[in-house]
Each structure stands twice: as C-alpha cells, then as structure tokens.
DRENDO-1510 file (C-alpha; in Angstrom, 1 decimal, always signed):
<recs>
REC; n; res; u; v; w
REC; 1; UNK; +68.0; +170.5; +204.2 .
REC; 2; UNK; +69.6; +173.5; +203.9 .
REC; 3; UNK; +68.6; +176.3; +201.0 .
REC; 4; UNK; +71.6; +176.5; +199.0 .
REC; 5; UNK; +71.7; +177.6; +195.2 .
REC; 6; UNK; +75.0; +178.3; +193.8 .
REC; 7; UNK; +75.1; +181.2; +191.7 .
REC; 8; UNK; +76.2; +180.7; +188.0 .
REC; 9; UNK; +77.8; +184.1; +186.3 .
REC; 10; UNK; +78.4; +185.6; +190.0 .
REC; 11; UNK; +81.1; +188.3; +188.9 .
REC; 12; UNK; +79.9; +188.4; +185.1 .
REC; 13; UNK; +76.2; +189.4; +186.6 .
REC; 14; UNK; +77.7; +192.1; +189.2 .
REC; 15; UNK; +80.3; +193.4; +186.5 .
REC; 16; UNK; +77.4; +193.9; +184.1 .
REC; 17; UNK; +74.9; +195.3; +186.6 .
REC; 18; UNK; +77.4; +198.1; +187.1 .
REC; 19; UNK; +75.9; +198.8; +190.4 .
REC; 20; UNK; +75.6; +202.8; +192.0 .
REC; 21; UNK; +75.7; +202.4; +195.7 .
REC; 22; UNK; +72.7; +204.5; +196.2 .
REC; 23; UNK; +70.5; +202.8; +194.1 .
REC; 24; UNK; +67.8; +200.6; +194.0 .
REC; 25; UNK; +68.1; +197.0; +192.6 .
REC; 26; UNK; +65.9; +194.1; +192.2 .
REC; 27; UNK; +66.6; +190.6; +192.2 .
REC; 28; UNK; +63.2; +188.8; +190.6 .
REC; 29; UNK; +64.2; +185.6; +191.2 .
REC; 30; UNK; +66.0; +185.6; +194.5 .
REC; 31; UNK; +66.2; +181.8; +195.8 .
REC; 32; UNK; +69.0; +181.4; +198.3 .
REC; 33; UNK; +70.0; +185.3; +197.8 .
REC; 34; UNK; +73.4; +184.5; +196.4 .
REC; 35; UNK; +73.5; +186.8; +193.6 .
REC; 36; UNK; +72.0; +189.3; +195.9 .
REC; 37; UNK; +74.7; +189.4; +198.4 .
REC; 38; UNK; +76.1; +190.4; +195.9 .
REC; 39; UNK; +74.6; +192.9; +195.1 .
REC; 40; UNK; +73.5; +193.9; +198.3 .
REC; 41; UNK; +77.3; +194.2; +199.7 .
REC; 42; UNK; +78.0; +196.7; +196.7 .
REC; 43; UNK; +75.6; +198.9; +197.9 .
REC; 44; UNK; +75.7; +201.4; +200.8 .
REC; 45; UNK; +73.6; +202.2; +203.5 .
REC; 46; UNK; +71.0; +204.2; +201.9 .
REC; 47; UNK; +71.4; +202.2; +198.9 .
REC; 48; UNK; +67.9; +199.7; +198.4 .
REC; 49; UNK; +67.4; +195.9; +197.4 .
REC; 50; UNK; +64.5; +194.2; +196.9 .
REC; 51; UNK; +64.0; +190.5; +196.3 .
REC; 52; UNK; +61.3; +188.4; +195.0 .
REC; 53; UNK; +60.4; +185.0; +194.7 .
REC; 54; UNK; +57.5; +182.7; +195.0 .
REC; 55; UNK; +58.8; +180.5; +197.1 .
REC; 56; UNK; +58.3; +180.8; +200.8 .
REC; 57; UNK; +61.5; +178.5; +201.6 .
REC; 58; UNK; +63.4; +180.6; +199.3 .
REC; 59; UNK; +62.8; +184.2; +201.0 .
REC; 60; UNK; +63.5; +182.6; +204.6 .
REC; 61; UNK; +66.7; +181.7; +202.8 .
REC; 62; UNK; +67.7; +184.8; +201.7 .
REC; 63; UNK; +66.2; +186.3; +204.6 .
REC; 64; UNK; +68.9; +184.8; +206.5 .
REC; 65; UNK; +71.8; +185.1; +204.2 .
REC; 66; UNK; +71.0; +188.7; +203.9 .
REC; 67; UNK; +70.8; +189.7; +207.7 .
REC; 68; UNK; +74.1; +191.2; +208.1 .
REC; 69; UNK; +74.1; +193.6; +204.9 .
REC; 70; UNK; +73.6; +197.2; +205.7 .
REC; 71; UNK; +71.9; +198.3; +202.4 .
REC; 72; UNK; +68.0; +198.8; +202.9 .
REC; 73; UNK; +66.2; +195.5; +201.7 .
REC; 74; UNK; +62.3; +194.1; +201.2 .
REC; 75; UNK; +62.3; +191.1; +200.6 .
REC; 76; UNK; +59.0; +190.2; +199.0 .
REC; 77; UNK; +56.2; +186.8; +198.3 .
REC; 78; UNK; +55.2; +187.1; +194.9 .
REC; 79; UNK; +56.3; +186.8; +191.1 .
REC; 80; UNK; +58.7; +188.8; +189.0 .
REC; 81; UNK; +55.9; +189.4; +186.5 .
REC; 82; UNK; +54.4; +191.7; +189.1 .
REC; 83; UNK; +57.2; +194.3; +188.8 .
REC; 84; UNK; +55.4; +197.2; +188.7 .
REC; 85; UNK; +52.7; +196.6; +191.6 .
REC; 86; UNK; +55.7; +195.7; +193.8 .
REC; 87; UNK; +57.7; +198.7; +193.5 .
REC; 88; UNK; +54.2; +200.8; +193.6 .
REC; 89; UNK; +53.6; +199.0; +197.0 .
REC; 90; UNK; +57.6; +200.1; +198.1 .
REC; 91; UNK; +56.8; +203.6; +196.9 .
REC; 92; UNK; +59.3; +203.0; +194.3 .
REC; 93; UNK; +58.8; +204.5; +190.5 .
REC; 94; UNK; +62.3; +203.3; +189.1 .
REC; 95; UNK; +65.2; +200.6; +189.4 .
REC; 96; UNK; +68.9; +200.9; +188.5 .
REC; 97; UNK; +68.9; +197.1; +188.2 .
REC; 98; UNK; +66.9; +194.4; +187.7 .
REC; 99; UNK; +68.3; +190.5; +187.5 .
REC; 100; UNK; +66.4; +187.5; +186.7 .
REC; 101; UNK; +68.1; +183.9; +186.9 .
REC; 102; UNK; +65.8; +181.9; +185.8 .
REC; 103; UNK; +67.4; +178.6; +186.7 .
REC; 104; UNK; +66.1; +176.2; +189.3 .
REC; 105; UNK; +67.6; +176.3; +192.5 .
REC; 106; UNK; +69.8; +173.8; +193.5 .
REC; 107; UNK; +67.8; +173.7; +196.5 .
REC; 108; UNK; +64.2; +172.7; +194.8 .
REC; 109; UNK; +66.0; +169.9; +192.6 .
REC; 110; UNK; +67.3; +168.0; +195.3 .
REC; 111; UNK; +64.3; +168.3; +197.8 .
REC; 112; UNK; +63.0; +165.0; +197.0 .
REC; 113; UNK; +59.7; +166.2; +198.3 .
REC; 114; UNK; +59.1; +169.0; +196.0 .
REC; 115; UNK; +58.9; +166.9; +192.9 .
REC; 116; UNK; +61.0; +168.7; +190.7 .
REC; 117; UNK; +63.9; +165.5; +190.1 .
REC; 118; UNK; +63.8; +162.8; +188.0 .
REC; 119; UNK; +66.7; +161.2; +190.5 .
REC; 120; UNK; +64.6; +161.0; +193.8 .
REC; 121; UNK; +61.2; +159.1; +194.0 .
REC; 122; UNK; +58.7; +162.2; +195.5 .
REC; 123; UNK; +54.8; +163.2; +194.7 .
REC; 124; UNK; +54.5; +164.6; +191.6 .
REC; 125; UNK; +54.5; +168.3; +192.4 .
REC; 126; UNK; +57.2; +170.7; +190.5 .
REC; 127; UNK; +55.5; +174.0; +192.3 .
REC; 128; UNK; +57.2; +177.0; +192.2 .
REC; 129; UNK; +54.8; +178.4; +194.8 .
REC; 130; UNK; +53.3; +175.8; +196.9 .
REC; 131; UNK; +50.2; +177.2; +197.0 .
REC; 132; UNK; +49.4; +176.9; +193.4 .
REC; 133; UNK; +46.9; +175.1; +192.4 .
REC; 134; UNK; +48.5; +173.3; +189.5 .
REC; 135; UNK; +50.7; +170.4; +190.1 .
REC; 136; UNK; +53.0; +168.3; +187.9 .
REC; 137; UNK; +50.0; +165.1; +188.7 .
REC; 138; UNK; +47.5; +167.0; +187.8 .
REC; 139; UNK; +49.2; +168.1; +184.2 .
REC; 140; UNK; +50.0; +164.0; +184.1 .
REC; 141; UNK; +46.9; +162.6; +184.7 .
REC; 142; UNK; +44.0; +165.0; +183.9 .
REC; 143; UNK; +45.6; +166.7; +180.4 .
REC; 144; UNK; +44.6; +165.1; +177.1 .
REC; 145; UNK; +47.6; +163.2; +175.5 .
REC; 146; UNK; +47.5; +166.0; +172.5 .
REC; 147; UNK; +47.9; +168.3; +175.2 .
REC; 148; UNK; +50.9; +166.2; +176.8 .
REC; 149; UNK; +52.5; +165.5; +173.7 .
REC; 150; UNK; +52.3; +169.5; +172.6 .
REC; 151; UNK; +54.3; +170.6; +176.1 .
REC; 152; UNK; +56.6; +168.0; +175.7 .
REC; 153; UNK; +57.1; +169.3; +171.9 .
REC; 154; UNK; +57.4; +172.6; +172.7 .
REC; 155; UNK; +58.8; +173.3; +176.3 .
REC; 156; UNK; +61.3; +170.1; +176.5 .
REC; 157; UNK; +61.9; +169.5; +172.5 .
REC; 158; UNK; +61.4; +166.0; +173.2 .
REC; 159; UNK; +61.9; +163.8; +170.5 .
REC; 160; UNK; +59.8; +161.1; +171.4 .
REC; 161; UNK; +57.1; +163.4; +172.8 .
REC; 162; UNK; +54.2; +161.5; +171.1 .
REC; 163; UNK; +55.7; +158.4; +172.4 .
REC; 164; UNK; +56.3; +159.6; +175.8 .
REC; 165; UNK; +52.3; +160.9; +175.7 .
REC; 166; UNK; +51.1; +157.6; +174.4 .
REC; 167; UNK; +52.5; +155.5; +177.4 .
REC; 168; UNK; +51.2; +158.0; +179.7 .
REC; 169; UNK; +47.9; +157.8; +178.2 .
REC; 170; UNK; +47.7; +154.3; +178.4 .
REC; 171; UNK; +49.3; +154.0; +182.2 .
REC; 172; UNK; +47.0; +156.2; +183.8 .
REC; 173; UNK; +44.2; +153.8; +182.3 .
REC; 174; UNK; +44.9; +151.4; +185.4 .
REC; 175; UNK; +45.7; +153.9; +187.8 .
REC; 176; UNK; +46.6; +157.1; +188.7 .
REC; 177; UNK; +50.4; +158.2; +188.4 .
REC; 178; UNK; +51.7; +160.1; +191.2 .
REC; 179; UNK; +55.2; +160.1; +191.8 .
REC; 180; UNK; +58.3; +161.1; +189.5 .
REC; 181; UNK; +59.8; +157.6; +189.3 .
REC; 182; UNK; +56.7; +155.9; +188.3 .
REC; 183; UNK; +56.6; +158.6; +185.0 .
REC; 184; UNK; +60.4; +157.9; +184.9 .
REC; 185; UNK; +59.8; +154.2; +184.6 .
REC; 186; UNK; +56.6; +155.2; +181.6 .
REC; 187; UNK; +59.4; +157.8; +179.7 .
REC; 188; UNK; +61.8; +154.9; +180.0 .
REC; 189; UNK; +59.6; +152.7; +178.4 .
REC; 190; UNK; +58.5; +155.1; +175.9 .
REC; 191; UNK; +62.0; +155.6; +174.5 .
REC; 192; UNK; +63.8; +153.2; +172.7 .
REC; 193; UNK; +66.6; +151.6; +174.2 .
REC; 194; UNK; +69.5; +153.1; +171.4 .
REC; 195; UNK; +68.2; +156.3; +172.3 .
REC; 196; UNK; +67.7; +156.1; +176.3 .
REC; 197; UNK; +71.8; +155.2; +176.1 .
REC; 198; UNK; +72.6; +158.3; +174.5 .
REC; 199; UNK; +72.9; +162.0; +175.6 .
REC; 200; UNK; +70.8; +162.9; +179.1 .
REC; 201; UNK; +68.5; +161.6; +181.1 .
REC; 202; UNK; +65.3; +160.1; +179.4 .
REC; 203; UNK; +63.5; +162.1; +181.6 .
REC; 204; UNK; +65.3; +165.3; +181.9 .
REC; 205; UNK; +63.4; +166.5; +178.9 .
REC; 206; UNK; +60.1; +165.4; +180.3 .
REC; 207; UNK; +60.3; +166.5; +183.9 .
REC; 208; UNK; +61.8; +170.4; +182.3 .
REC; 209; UNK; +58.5; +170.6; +180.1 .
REC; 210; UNK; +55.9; +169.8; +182.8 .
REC; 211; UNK; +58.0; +172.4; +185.3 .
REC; 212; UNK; +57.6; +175.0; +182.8 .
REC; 213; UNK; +53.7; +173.9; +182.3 .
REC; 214; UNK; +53.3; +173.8; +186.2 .
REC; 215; UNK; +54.9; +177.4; +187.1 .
REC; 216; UNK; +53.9; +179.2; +183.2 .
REC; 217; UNK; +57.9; +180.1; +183.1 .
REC; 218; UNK; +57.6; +181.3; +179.8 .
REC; 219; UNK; +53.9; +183.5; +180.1 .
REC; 220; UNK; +55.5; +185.0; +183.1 .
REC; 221; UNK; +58.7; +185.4; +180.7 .
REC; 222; UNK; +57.0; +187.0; +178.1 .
REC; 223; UNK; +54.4; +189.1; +180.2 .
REC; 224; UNK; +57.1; +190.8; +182.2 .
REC; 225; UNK; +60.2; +191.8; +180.2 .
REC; 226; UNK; +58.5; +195.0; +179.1 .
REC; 227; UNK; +57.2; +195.7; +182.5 .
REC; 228; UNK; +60.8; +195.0; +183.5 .
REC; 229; UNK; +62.6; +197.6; +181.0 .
REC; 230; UNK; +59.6; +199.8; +181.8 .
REC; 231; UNK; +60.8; +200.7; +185.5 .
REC; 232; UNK; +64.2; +200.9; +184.5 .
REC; 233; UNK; +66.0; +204.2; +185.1 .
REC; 234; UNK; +68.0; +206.1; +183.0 .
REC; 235; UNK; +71.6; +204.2; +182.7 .
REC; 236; UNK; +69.5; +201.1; +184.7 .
REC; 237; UNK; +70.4; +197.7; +183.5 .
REC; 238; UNK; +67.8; +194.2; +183.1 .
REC; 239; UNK; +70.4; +191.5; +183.6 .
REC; 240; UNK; +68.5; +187.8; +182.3 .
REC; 241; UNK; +70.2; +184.3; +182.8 .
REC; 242; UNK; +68.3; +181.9; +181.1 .
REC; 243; UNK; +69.1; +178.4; +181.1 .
REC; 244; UNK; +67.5; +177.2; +177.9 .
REC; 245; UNK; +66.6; +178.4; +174.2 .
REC; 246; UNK; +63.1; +178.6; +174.4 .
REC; 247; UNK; +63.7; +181.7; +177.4 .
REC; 248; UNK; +66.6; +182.7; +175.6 .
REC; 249; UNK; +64.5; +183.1; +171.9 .
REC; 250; UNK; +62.0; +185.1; +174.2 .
REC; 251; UNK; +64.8; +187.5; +176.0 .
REC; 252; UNK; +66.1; +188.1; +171.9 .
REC; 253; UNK; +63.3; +188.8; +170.3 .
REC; 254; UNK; +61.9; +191.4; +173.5 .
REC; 255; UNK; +65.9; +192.7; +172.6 .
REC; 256; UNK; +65.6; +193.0; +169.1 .
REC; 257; UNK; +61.6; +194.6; +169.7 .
REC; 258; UNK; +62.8; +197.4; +171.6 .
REC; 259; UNK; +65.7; +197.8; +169.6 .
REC; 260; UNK; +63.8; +198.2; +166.6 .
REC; 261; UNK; +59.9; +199.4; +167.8 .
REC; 262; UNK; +59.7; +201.2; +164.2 .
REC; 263; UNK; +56.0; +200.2; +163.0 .
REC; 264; UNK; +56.3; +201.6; +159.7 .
REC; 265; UNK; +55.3; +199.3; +156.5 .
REC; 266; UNK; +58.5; +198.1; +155.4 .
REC; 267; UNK; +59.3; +200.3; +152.4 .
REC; 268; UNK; +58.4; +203.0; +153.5 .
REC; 269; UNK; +60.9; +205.7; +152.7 .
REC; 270; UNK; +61.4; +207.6; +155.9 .
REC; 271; UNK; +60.0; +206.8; +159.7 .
REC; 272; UNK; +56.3; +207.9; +160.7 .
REC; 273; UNK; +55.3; +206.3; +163.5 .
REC; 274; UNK; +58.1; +208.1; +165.0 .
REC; 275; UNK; +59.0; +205.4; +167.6 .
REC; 276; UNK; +62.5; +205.2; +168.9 .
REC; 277; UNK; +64.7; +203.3; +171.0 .
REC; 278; UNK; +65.1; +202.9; +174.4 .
REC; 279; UNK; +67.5; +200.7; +175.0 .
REC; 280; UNK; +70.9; +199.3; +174.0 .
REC; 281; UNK; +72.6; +196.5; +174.1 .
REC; 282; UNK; +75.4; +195.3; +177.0 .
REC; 283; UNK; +75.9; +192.6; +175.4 .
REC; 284; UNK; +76.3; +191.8; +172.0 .
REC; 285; UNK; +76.6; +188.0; +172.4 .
REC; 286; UNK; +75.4; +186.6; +175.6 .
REC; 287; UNK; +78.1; +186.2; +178.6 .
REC; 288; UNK; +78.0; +182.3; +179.4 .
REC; 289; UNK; +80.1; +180.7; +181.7 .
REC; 290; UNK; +84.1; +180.0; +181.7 .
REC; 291; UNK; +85.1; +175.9; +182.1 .
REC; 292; UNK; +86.3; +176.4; +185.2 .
REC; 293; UNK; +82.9; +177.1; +186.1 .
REC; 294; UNK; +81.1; +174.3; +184.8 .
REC; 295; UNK; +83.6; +172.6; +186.5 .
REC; 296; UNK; +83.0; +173.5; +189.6 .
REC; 297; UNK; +78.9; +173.9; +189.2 .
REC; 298; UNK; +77.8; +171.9; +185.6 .
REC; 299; UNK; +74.2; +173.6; +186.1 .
REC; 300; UNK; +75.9; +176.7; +184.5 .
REC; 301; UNK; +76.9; +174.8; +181.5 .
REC; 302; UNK; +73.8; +176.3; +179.7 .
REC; 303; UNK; +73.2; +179.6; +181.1 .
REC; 304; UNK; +73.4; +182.7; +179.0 .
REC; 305; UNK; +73.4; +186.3; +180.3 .
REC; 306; UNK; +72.1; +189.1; +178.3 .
REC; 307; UNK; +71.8; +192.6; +179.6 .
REC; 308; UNK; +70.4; +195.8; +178.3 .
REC; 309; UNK; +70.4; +199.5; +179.3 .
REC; 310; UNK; +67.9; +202.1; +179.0 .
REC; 311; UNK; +69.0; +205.5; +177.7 .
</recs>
C-alpha cells in the first residue's frame, strides 16, 4: 500500500508559517511529507528542511516525495520531543519554523496490519515506532481494569469507560485478546445498544485512548512545546494541528504560559520576578478547516491550528 496522508490546513499552515526562503524549517511530524512539499518548494536552494518522524515507513515516504526539491533536507528517525538534540546533531542552533500535525496518517489507519483501525481485523499493535516496546495488546491484556478504565476516561472521554474495562476484564479471563475486532466485538458489548446507535463508532473512542497510551502523544506533547518555542528564532513561527481537545487544552495552556510567565503572588502591586514574554499570538482563535475541506478529506473536520511567534 502506498504512504499517502492528505494534508488538512495545506495553505492555512504555509500562509501562517510565513516562510523566508533561506531558512530553516522543521516538520516534527512528517508522515507522507505533504505539508512539507510544501514547505520545502517555498524554499530556495540554500534554504534547509528537516523532517522527523518515528516511523520508518513514513521517512521512505517522504524520502521519495521529497526527491526532486532543491532546498537542503535531513530527513531524520526519531521523535519531535527530541528537538533540540536533533538540530545539535545538524549543527543547527535555531529554526524559522516548526509544524507539528499531530493527526494520524491516513496511511497508518488503513494498514490493516498496523492495528491502529477499528474497521479492519489486524494484531493489536497501534505503534507509532515499530520498535517500541509497548503495544495496544499489551495495554489490553496486562493493565489493571482501573488502569483501563482511567485512559479510556481521560484520553478517549469515553462514556462508558468503566463498562468498556469491565468486559475487558472479564474477556481476557478465558483467553488472551489480540486483535482489534475481537476488543470491537467486547466495546460493542459493553455499550448499550441506544447508545452504540448514536454518534461514532463504539470503538472510535476506545481504539483513540489506547493509541495515545501506546505512543505517550500527550507526554511527548507536553515535554516538547517549550523545547519547541525554545529553538525558535526571532520572527520564527511553531505551527500545531491538533486533532482533539485534550492536545488542544495542552497547546493553550503552553500559549497562555508563555504569554503570561509572570510568577509574581497575585496581588502584588508591581512585577518582581521580572519575567517577560516571548511570544505572541498568530492566531487569536485557532484556524480550522473550511467545508469544502471536510468535504473533500472529513479527517480535518476536527483539526485546529494555532501558531505563535517569538519576538
């Protein structure tokens, strides 16, 4: 099967990463390199991308996608979160631009074998990296159902999370589960049938909270966005799409942080700690996508774009 990830916000992210032709940009989460042809064909010759990802399929990809471009490019194995040691290995101290799309490609979801879909029966995998040691069956079988039921709670606001963790409790009792349409058939099960008729997939919020338990999106979230703004240049911009408001909360509140780093008692009648801004906003509201859009792509009917630039 063919790596293909269609970009959501294509001209809203390469509008708002205001590109200079000479500089250096980073796409963290590169996948298929869509949004970093992009990029890539906005910069000139001595101009320098550099695209990460954690998955191996992903950078052969882009690898290919990117051949014909005439910018300098690295194109590197590893995770976002890493920013800094990756530019330190390029001999690079600053970026002019940074993206992160943290959606999953189009690519991983419907590569049965990868485990991330609910629609396809697969081994219950969900790795980012495939050589992780954490997988989807393990996070299944070998977590405690308080565990189960908290993930599901927190990174898939599942309803009927304790539910869900109950029947999973009690399957695994007769034998292992290890593929996605045996857990579909448990969530199914777990869910009332009123409810499993209305909205999504009774799975969809399941199979998004073990994902994010598999890969730590959100640690890797919350570790790097300062490392991210750190290595900005002057008049660089941190583009984030997030697809869901547990990654959006996290992108706001690192926002409104730098906005406001004062660490003064409230009260207090003027500033001590002396700690100013560094940032400001490119966005006031995030940038989501237009309905011809989710039209043609219904992924980006929940991606939100925020971007920032450091003064």
């Amino acid at each position: 099967m063919k790596y293909y990830h269609e970009p959501v916000l294509y001209s809203e992210v390469l509008e708002c990463l205001a590109i200079r032709p000479k500089g250096v940009y980073v796409d963290g989460t590169l996948g298929g390199g869509g949004h970093a042809l992009g990029i890539c064909s906005a910069l000139s010759w001595d101009g320098h991308f550099i695209g990460i990802d954690r998955d191996p399929e992903a950078l052969t990809a882009a690898s290919a996608r990117l051949a014909h471009v005439t910018c300098r490019k690295d194109l590197v194995s590893g995770n976002y979160a890493d920013i800094g040691a990756v530019l330190s290995s390029l001999n690079i101290e600053k970026a002019d631009g940074i993206l992160l799309d943290l959606g999953v490609s189009s690519f991983q979801l419907d590569t049965p074998s990868r485990g991330f879909s609910y629609m396809n029966d697969a081994p219950l995998d969900m790795r980012m990296d495939p050589t992780g040691s954490l997988t989807a069956e393990i996070v299944v079988n070998d977590y405690a159902s308080g565990q189960i039921r908290n993930i599901l709670k927190e990174y898939g606001e599942e309803r009927w999370a304790s539910r869900i963790a109950e029947f999973i409790a009690e399957a695994r009792k007769e034998k292992r589960i290890t593929t996605t349409f045996e857990l579909v058939e448990i969530i199914k099960a777990a869910i009332p049938a009123k409810a499993r008729r209305e909205g999504p997939h009774p799975a969809k919020r399941t199979f998004q909270a073990i994902r994010i338990e598999v890969n730590d999106e959100l640690g890797h979230l919350e570790r790097a966005l300062s490392d991210l703004t750190d290595v900005l240049a002057s008049g660089g911009r941190l583009a984030v799409i997030t697809f869901h408001s547990l990654e959006d909360r996290i992108v706001k509140e690192h926002i409104n942080r730098r906005l406001n780093p004062c660490t003064c008692p409230p009260g207090l009648p003027v500033c001590a700690c002396g700690k100013t801004t560094d940032i400001k906003k490119i966005t006031g509201k995030p940038v989501t996508a237009s309905a011809q859009e989710i039209e043609d792509n219904p992924r980006a009917r929940s991606a939100k774009l925020r971007v920032i630039e450091k003064l």
